[in-house]
C-alpha positions in Angstrom: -28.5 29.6 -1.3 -26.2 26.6 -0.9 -27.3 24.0 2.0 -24.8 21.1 1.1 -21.9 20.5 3.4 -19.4 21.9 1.3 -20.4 25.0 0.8 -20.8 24.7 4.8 -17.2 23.8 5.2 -15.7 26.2 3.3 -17.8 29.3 4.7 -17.3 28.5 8.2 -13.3 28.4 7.7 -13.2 31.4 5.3 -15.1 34.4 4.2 -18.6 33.5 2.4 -19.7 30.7 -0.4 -18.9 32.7 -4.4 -19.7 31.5 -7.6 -17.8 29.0 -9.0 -14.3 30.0 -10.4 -14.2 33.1 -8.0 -11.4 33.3 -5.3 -12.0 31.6 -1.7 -10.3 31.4 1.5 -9.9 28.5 3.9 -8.5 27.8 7.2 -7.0 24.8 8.1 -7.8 22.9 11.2 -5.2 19.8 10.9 -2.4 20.0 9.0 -0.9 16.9 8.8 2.9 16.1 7.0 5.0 13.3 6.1 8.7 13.2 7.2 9.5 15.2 3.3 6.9 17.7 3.4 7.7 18.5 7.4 11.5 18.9 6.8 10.4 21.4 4.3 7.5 23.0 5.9 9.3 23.3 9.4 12.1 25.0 8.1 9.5 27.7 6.2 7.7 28.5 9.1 11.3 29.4 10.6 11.6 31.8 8.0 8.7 33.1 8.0 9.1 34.1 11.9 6.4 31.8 13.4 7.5 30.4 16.7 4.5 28.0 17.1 2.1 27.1 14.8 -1.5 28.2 14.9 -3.9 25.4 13.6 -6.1 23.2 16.5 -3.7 20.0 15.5 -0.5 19.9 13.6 0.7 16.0 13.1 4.2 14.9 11.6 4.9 11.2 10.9 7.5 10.0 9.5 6.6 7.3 6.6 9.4 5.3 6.4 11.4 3.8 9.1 14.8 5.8 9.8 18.0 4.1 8.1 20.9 5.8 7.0 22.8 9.5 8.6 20.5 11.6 6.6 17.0 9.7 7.6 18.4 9.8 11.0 18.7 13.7 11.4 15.8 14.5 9.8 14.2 12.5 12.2 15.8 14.4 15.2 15.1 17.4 13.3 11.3 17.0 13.1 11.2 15.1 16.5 12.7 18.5 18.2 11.5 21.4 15.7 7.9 19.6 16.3 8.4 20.2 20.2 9.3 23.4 19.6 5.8 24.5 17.5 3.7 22.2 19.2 3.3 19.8 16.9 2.3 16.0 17.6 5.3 13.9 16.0 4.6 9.6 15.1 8.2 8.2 15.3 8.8 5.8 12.3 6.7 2.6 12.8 3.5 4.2 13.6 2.5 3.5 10.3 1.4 6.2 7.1 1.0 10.0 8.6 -3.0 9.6 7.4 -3.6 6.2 8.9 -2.4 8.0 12.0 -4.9 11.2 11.5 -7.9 8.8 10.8 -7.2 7.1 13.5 -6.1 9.6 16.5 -7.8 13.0 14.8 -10.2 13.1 11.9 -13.0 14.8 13.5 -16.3 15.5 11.3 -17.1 19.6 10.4 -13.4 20.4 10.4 -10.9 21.3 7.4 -7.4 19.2 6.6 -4.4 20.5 4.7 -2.3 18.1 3.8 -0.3 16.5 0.9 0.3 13.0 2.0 -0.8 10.3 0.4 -4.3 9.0 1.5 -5.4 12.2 3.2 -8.5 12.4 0.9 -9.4 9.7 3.0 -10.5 12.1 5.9 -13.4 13.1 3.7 -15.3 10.2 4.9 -15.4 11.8 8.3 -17.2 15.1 6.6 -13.6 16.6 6.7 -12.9 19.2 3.8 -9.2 17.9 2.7 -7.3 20.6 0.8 -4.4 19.1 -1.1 -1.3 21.5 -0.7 2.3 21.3 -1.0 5.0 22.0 1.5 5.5 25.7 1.4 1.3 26.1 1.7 1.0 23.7 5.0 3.7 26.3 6.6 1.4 28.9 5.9 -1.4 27.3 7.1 0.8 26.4 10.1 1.2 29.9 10.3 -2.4 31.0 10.5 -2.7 32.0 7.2 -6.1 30.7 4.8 -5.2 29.3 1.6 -6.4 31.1 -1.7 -8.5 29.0 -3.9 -10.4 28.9 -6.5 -14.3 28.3 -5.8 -14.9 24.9 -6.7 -17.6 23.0 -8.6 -19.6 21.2 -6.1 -21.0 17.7 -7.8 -23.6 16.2 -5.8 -23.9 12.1 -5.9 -27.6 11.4 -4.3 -27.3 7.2 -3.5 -29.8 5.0 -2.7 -30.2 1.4 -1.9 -27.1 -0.7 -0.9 -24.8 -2.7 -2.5 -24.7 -6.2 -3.3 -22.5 -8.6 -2.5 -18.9 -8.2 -3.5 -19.7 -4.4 -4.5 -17.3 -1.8 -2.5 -16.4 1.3 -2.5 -13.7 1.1 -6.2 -15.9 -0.6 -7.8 -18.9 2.2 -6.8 -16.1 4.9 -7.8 -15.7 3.0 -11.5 -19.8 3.2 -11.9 -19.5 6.5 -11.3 -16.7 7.1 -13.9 -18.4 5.3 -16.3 -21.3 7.1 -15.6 -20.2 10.6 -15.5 -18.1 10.1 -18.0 -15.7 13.2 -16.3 -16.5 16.4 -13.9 -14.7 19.3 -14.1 -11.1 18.7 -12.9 -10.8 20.1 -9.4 -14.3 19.5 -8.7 -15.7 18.6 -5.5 -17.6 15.6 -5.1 -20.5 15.2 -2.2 -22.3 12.0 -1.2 -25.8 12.2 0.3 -29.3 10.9 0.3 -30.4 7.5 2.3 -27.7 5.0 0.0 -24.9 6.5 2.3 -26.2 4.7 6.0 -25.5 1.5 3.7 -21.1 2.0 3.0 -19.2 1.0 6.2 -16.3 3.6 7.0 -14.0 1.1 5.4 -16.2 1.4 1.8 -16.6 5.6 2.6 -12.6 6.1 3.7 -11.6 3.9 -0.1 -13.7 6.3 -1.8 -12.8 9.6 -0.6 -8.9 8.1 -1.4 -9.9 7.1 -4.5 -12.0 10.1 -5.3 -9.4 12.6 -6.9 -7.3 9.3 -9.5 -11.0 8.2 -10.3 -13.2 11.4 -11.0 -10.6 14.1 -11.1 -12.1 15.4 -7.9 -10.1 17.6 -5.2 -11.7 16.5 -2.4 -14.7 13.7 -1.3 -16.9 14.8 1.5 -19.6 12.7 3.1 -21.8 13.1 6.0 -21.0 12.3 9.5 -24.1 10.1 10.5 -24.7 7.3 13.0 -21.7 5.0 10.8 -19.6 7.6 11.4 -20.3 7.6 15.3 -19.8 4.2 15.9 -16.4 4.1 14.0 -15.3 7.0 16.5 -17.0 5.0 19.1 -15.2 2.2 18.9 -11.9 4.1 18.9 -12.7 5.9 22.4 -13.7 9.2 20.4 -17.2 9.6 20.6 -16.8 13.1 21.9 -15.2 14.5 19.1 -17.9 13.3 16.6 -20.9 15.8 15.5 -23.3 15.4 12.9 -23.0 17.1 9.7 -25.2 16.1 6.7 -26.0 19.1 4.7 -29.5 19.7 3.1 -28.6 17.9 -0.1 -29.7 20.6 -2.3 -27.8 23.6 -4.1 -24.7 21.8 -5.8 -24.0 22.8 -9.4 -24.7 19.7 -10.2 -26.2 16.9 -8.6 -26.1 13.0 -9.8 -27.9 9.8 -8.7 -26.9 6.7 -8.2 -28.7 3.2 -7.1 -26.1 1.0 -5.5 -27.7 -2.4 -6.3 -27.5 -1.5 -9.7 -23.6 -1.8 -9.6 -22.0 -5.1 -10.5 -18.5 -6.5 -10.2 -17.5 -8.9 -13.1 -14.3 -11.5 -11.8 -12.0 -11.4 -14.6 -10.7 -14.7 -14.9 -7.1 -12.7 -15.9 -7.0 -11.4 -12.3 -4.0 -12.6 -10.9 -3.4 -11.7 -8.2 -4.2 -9.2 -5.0 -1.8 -6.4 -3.5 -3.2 -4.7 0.1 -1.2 -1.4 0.3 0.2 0.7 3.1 -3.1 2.2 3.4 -5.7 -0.3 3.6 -7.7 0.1 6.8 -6.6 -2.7 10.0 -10.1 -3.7 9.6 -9.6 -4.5 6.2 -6.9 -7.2 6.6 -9.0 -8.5 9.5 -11.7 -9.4 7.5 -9.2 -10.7 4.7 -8.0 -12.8 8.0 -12.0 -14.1 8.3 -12.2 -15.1 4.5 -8.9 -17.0 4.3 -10.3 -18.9 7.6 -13.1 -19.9 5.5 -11.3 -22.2 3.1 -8.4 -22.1 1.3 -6.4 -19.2 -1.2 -8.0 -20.0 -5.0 -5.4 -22.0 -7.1 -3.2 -19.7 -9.2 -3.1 -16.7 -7.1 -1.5 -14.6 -5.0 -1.6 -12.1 -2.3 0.8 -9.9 -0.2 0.3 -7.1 2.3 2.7 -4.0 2.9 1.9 -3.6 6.8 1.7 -0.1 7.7 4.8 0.0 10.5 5.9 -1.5 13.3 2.6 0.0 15.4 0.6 -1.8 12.8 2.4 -5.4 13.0 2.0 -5.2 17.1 -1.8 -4.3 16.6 -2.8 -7.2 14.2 0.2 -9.5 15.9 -1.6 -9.4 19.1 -5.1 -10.5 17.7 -4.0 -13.3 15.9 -4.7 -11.6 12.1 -1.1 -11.4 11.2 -0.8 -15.5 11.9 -4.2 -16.0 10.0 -3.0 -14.1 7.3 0.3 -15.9 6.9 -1.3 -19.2 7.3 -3.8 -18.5 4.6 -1.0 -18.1 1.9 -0.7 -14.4 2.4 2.7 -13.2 2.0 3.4 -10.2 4.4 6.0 -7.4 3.8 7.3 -5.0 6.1 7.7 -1.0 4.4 11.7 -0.8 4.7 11.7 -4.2 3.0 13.8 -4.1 -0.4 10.2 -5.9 -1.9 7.9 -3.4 -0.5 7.3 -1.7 -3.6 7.0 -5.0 -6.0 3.6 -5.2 -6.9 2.4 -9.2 -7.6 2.5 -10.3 -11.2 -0.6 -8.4 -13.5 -2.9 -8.0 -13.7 -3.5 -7.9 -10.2 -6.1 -6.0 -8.2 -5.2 -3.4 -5.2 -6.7 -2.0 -2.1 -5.3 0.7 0.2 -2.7 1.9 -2.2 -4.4 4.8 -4.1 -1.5 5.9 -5.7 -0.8 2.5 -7.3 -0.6 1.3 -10.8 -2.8 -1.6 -10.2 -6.5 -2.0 -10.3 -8.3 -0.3 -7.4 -10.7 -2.9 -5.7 -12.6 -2.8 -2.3 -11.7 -5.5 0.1 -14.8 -7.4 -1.2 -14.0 -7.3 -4.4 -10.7 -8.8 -3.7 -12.2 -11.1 -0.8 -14.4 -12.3 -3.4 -11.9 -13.4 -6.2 -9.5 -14.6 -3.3 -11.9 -17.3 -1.8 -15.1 -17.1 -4.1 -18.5 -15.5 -3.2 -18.1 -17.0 0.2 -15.4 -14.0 0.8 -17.8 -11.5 -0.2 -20.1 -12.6 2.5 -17.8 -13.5 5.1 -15.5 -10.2 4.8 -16.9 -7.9 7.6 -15.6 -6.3 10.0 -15.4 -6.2 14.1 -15.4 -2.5 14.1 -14.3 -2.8 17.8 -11.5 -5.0 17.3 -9.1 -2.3 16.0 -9.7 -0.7 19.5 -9.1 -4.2 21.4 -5.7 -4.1 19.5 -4.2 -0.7 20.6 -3.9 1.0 17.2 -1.0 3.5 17.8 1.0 3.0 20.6 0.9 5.8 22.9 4.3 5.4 22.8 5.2 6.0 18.9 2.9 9.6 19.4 4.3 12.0 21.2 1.9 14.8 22.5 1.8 18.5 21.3 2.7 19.8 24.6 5.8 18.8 25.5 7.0 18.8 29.3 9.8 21.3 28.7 11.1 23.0 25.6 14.2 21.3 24.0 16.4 22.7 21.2 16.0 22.2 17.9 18.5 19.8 16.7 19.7 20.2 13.1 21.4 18.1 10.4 23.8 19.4 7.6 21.1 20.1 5.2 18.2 21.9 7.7 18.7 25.6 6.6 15.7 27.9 6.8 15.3 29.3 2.9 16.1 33.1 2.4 12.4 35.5 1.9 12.6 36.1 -1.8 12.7 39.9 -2.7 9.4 41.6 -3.2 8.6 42.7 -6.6 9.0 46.3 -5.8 10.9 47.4 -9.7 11.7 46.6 -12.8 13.2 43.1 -13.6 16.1 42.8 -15.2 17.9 39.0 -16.2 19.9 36.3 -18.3 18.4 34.1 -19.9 20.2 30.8 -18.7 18.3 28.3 -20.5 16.0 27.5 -23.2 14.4 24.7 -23.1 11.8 23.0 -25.9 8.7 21.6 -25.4 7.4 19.0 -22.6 10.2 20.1 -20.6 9.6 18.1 -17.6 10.5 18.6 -14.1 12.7 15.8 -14.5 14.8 17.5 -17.3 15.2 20.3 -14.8 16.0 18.8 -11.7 17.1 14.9 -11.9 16.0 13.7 -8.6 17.4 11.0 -6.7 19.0 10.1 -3.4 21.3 13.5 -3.9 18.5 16.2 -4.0 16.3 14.3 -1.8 18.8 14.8 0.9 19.1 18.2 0.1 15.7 19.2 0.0 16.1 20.9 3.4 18.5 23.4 1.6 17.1 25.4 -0.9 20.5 26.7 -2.1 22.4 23.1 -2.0 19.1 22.2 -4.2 19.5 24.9 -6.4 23.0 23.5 -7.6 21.4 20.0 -9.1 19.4 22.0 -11.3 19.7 21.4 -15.2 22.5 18.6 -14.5 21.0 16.7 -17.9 20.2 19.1 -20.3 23.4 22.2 -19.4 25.4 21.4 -16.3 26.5 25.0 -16.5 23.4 26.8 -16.2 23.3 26.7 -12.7 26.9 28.2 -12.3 25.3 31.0 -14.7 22.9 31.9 -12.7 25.0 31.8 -9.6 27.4 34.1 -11.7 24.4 36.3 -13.1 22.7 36.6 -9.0 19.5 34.9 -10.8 17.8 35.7 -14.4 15.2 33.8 -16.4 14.4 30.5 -18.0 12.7 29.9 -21.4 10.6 26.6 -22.2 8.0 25.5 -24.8 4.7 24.0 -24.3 4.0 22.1 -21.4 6.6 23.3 -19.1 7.0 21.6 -15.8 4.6 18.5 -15.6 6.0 15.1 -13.9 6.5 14.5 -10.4 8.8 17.4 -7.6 7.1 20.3 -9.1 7.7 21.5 -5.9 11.1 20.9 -5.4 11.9 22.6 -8.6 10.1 25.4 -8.0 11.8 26.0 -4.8 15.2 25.0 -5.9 15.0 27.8 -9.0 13.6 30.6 -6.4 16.8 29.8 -4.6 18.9 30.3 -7.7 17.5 33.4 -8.5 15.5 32.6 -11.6 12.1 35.1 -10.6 10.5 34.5 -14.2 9.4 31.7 -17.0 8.6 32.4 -20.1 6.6 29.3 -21.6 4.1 28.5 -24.3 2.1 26.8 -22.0 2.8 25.1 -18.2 1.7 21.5 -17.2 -1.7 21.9 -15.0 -0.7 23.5 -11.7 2.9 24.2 -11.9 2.2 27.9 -13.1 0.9 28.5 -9.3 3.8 26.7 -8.0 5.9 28.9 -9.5 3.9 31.8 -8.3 3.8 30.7 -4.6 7.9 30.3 -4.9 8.2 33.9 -6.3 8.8 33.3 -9.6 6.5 34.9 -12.0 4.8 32.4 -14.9 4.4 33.7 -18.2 3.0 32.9 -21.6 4.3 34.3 -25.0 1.6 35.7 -27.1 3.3 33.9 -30.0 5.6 31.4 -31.2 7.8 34.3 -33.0 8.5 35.9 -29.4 10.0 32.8 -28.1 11.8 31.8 -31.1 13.6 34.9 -31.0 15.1 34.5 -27.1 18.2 32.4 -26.8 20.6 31.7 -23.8 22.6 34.9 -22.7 19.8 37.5 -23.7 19.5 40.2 -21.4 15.7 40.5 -20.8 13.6 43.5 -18.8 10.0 44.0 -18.0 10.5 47.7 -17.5 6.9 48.2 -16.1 7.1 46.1 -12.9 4.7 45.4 -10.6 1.8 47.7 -11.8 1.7 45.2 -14.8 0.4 42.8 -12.5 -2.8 43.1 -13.1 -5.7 40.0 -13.6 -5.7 40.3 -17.9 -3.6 42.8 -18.3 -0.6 42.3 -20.8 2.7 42.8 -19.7 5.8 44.0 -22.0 9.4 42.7 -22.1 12.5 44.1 -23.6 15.1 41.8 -25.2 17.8 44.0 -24.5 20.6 41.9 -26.4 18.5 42.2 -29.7 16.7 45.4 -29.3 13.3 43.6 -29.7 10.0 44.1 -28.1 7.0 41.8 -27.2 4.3 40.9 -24.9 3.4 38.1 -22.8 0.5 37.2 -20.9 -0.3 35.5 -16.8 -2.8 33.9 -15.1 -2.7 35.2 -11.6 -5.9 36.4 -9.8 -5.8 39.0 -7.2 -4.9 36.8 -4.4 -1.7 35.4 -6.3 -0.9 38.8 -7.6 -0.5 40.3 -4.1 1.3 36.7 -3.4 3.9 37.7 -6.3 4.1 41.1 -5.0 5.1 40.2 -1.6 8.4 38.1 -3.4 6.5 34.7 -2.9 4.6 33.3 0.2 7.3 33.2 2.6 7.4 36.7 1.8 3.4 37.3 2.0 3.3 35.6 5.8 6.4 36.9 6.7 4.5 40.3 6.0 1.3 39.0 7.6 2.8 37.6 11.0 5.3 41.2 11.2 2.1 43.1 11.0 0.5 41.2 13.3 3.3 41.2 16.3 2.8 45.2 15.2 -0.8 45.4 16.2 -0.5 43.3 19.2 2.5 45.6 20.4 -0.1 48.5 19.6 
């Protein structure tokens, strides 16, 4: 019997604690959603049917500040469609959407879904984060539990505490080195007595970290007495509970002393970049070491601040002056440098999604203003409530005073339910494609679709711009059909997006020798049915205009099972293969999720008019 605190988080928002690899369920508490996934997500749970949505918090925060017509009415959109389902909204300045949860909402023993970056940061709280895209935080929005996979639980027991200059990056890379890899999608668990010695600031970096570094989906760690007094100091000690888990039962279970990890100072180091991300208290106790002396020779150092809520907070304690007066050049988000890293090599801290290398703030104290930084970088854990992080002002409440309309720009349209798969399929080919097809080659994106990304069918006409510029018509012409590809279909960044745009076109099945990691379930969630040839002769006999059927639709859909398709245009036969459990099958079945909750919520207003 499993006593860690994963297996207690997930069987306390599901249905039990399986084997690994076997489905599970999970509810979400928090959802939380930048200003892209929100647009998205908002307009889902339209379609779906859902008037409010169901979890304890929902949060939208728009990243970036608003500039231009388009940033402008999705801000009005999310600002009145959050209203609307009771939804807290952050107007833009308030800084990244999970700062703001860590801040105002992570709460130990409850579950995040979320997609944003830095949301594995709530798993220092002893928050579950599940990592899911726009379409799945509507239907958590909606009430409805995510299907996953059981994962691997990887216990890391620590002990002892870490020397000077050691943080929570340079911990992960021991680890790393270590482990020398987990199984991808594991997740990772700290316990034992090392973990009363990591601050929040050292426990927040790792959980970020935690998935780039170990290939983890999620970084839990307790909520002890560290965790109290971080909640403490922000006015929330009443949301805070304690939730360590027995430390036994994981399949399989590490140890780690932390005075055994060093930090060498590469003398190449050129510089250090703080990210969106980094925690307040981190450029406060940057602020401390540059008081100390002055910036080492050579160097540099710049800080994206997190918004305009963030600038007032460390404005009005005197860090952003110490910072600038110690050499520190400071950037604004919507600034045309914001995204110009300093020259490399260069280390980074709150940027998890960065090319640099990661570094706890006193590693980077450390090279900055030699080992006197690593000594003199610690943190007031109450100054960050002396400074008024988040303006009550920039967070609007979840229960409006009165209802307002939901305002809507040129490109909010709720998506249209995709069809179930109640027959036979019958479809064009548009395009083949050869191997590595990216998402890239099949949907350029750029300023265009990201302003179309709140219409699915305005989306689906930027689809295969580079490689055919008529496919699209085709399939507009053909109501839909089918897209070929070799191996490796669909990896790269707006799998997403595709997905969604291609369900709008009509295309309900890929045939591929093999998808990137994850996009065959994106497809899936969309509608579209993945599938594998059994052999490189099947798909080398398909070209574009082929008429293909899979007469035996949906009883086929079966976990295993083979499923036959029909080249009608060459009177040939073949058989290709899918990876769907039963939770995904009744998900294809249903035409796609939109179609599964619409389902769910219908039957549900059914049985309360009952």
């Amino acid at each position: 019997m499993a006593s860690h605190l994963t297996a207690f988080l997930f069987s306390s928002h599901g249905a039990g604690w399986p084997a690994p690899g076997l489905p599970v369920r999970v509810r979400a508490d928090h959802v939380v959603l930048d200003e892209d996934d929100g647009v998205v997500a908002f307009l889902a749970l339209e379609a779906i049917g859902t008037a409010r949505q169901s979890c304890d918090l929902a949060l939208v925060a728009c990243a970036r500040d608003a500039a231009g017509p388009d940033a402008l009415d999705d801000v009005r959109y999310l600002q009145s469609a959050a209203a609307a389902l009771g939804a807290h909204f952050a107007r833009p300045g308030v800084g990244p959407p999970a700062a703001v949860h860590r801040r105002r909402f992570a709460a130990p023993g409850r579950t995040l879904v979320s997609a944003v970056p830095g949301a594995a940061g709530a798993g220092a709280f002893g928050m579950l984060v599940v990592d899911a895209g726009a379409l799945e935080t509507a239907a958590a929005l909606a009430g409805e539990p995510l299907a996953r996979l059981r994962p691997e639980v990887v216990g890391i027991r620590l002990s002892g505490a870490p020397i000077p200059g050691v943080g929570g990056a340079e911990i992960l890379d021991e680890l790393a080195r270590r482990l020398g890899g987990i199984t991808p999608g594991a997740v990772i668990e700290f316990h034992g007595a090392g973990v009363a010695a990591l601050p929040m600031r050292e426990r927040i970096a790792m959980a970020a970290l935690g998935g780039a570094r170990l290939c983890a989906s999620a970084t839990v760690f307790p909520s002890d007495e560290v965790t109290r007094d971080y909640l403490r100091s922000r006015g929330r000690d009443a949301e805070w509970r304690r939730f360590q888990g027995g430390g036994e039962g994981f399949d399989r279970d590490f140890s780690l002393e932390l005075d055994t990890v060093g930090t060498a100072l590469d003398d190449a180091i050129r510089g250090v970049h703080f990210g969106p991300l980094a925690e307040d208290d981190d450029l406060r106790g940057l602020a401390r070491v540059l008081a100390t002396g002055a910036m080492r020779i050579g160097t540099s150092a710049q800080v994206i601040l997190g918004g305009r809520a963030a600038r007032a907070a460390l404005s009005a304690d005197g860090t952003l002056e110490s910072l600038a007066r110690g050499g520190v050049r400071l950037i604004d988000p919507g600034d045309a440098g914001a995204h110009l890293a300093p020259p490399e090599p260069a280390l980074r801290c709150g940027d998890p999604e960065g090319s640099l290398l990661p570094a706890s703030l006193a590693r980077c104290a450390r090279w900055l203003a030699g080992d006197t930084g690593a000594r003199e970088a610690g943190s007031d854990p109450a100054a960050g409530a002396r400074a008024g992080l988040d303006p009550a002002e920039l967070l609007e409440p979840a229960e409006p005073a009165h209802a307002t309309p939901v305002e809507r720009g040129a490109s909010h349209r709720p998506p249209r339910v995709p069809a179930p798969f109640d027959g036979p399929w019958r479809g064009v080919v548009l395009l083949v494609l050869g191997d590595r097809a990216g998402c890239e080659q099949v949907l350029a994106w750029g300023p265009r679709a990201r302003a179309l990304r709140g219409d699915a069918d305005a989306l689906a006409t930027q689809l295969f711009r580079v490689p055919d510029p008529g496919a699209a018509a085709r399939g507009l012409a053909h109501a839909g059909g089918g897209l070929v590809a070799g191996s490796d279909f669909g990896a790269g960044a707006h799998a997403e997006a595709t997905a969604r745009a291609l369900a709008a076109l009509g295309v309900r099945a890929v045939f591929a020798t093999s998808f990137a990691p994850g996009f065959a379930r994106t497809l899936a969630l969309h509608g579209v049915l993945p599938l594998t040839w059994r052999g490189d002769v099947d798909a080398s006999s398909v070209r574009a205009g082929d008429e293909l059927e899979i007469p035996a639709l949906p009883e086929v859909l079966a976990p295993g099972r083979r499923v036959g398709v029909r080249n009608l245009t060459r009177g040939l036969q073949c058989e290709v293969l899918h990876e769907l459990d039963d939770a995904m099958i009744d998900i294809v079945h249903a035409g796609g999720l939109l179609g599964y909750c619409a389902g769910t919520v219908l039957a549900g207003a059914r049985e309360s008019d009952s």
